[in-house]
N, C-alpha and C positions, 0 to 999 in steps of 0.2 A: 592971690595968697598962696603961698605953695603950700603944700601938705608936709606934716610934719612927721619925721622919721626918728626912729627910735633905735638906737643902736647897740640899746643892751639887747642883749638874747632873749635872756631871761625873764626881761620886763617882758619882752614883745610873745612871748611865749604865754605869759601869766594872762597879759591883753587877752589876745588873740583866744585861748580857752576860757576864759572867765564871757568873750560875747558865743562863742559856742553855745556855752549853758544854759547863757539870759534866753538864744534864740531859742532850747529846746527846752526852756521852762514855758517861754510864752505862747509858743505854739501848742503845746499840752493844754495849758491851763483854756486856749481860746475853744481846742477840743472838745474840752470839758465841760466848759459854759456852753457851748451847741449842743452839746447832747442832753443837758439839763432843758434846753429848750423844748426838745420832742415831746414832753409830758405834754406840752401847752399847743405846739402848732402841732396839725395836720398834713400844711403843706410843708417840708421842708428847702424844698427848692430854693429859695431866697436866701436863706442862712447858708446852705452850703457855696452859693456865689460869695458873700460877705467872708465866711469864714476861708474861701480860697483865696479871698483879694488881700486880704490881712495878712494872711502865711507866706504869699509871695513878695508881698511890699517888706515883709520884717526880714524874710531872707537878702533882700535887693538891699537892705539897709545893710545888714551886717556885712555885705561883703561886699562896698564900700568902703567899709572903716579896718575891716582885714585889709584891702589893701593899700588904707591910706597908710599905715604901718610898713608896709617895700617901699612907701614913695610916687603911688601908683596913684595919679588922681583919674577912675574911669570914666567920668564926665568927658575930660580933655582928650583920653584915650580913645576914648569911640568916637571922637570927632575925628581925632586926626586918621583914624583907619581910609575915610573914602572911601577907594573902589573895593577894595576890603569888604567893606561892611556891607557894601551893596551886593557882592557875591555871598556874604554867609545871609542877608534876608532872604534870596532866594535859596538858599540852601533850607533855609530854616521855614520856607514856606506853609510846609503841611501845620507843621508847630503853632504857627499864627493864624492858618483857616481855623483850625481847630479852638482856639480861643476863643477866635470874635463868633465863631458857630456857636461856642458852650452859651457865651453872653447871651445872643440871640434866642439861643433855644431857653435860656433861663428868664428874662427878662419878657421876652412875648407870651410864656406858658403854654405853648406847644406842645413842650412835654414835662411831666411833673411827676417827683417820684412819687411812686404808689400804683402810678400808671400800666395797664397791660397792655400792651403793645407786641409789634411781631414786623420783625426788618431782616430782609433777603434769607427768608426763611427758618428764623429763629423766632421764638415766640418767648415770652417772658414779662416779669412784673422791674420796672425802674426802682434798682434800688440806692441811687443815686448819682445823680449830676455835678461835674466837675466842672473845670474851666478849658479842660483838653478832653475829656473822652466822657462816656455816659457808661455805668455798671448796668445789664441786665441780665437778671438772677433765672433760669430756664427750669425747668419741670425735673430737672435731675439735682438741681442746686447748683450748678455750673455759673461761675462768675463771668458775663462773655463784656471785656470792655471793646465798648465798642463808639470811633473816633468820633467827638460830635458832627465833623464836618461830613459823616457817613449821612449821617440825619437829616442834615441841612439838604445833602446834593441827591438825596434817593426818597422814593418813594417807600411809606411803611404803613402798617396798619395799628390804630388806634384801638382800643376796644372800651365801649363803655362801661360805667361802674356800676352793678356789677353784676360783672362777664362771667356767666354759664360755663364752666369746665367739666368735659365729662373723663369718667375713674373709671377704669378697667383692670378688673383684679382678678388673675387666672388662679382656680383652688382645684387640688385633688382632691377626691374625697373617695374615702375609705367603701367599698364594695356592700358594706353592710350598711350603709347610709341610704336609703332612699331619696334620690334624689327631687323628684315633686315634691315631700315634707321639708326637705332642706331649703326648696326655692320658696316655698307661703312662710315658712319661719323666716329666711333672712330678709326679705321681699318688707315683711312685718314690721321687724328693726329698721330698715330704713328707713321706710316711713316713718319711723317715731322721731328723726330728725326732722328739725324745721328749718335745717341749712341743706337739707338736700330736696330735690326740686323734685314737685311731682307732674310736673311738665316739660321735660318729658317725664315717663314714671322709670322706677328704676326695676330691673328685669335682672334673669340668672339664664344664661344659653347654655347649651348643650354641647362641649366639643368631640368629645370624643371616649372610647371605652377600653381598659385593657383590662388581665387580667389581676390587676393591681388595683386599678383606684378607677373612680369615673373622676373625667376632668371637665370644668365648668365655666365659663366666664360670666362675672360677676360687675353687673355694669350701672351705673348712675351717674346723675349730674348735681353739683354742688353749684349752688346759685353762687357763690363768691369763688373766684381763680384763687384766691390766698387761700382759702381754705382747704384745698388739694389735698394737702400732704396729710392734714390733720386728720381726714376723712378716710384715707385709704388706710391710718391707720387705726381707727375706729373699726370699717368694717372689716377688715381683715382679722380684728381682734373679734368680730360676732363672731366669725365662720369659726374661726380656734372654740369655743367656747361652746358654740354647736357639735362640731366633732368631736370634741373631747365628751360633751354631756352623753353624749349618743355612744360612744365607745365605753364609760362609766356603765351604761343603763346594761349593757351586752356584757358584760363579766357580771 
């Protein structure tokens, strides 16, 4: 059957942006409906493979029908390419390790976002699995994509749930602070957390003295790696509220 062409402008114009919108209404709305799902799963891994196979299948659809509009049937078209096609597969090689790796790494559970893990020296939590590359999110917030078929073909480290992270938080403190009262006061505080681990326990070191400030490092571990960020700024917020109280008491 040959495909059929359309020779107003205008019509083909109207087509052509009217399946645009279908695609970029369906693609949102399936957005949508995954992200409603998070309430309910844990693992998201599986929905993000579903929801990449749907968004590629609706793109492949529409643009099909865009170019059955020139005349362009690409069924036919990519057959008759040949040697063609056989030089852009290889071209396109990284592109297809990299898919059938995401597959693999999604369907065997290998790796699953929420996951802490640490690959050629980067360390971080999965925050999600594609069908070409894996997002992990590092201690500074740094989005590093990184290609599945990295995953597939290297060596990485795993960490179970859940992985011990320790917090190092440098403070100056002001000359008229004593520093031994400063270290049983904050020392105190942390302990009043039950997401921070008293195994190891959590300590205040000594670094160094000017005639300005004494400086301190301020150190513990949080039994949960997600919890990091929340924590540093927890205690960071004692030590403020220590020196401030203490500089209060001296005026």
């Amino acid at each position: 059957m040959e495909p059929t062409i359309i020779n107003d402008p205008s019509t083909t114009f109207i087509s052509i942006f009217a399946i645009i919108i279908a695609v970029f209404i369906l693609t949102r709305l399936i957005a949508f409906l995954m992200n409603k799902m998070k309430r309910y799963k844990k693992d998201m891994t599986a929905i993000y493979l579903v929801r990449d196979i749907i968004c590629y299948l609706i793109y492949f659809i529409a643009l099909v029908a865009i170019l059955q509009f020139f005349g362009i049937n690409l069924a036919g078209t990519l057959l008759s390419l040949g040697i063609v096609g056989i030089a852009l597969s290889f071209a396109a090689k990284d592109i297809i390790s990299n898919l059938f790796s995401g597959i693999l790494l999604i369907l065997g559970k290998s790796v699953k976002v929420g996951d802490t893990m640490e690959i050629n020296g980067m360390k971080g939590y999965v925050e999600k699995i594609s069908l070409r590359s894996t997002i992990i999110t590092d201690d500074y917030g740094v989005k590093n994509h990184v290609p599945n078929s990295t995953l597939t073909n290297n060596e990485y480290l795993q960490y179970k749930l859940p992985e011990m992270y320790r917090v190092d938080i440098m403070a100056g403190l002001p000359l008229n602070i004593d520093v031994v009262n400063f270290r049983e006061y904050i020392i105190t505080r942390m302990e009043s957390y039950p997401e921070i681990s008293d195994n190891p326990k959590p300590n205040v070191y000594g670094r160094e003295i000017s005639f300005k400030q004494s400086k301190v490092k301020v150190s513990f571990w949080v039994k949960d790696f997600n919890d990091k960020d929340k924590y540093k700024i927890i205690i960071t917020n004692e030590i403020r509220k220590y020196v401030n109280g203490i500089g209060e008491k001296d005026e």
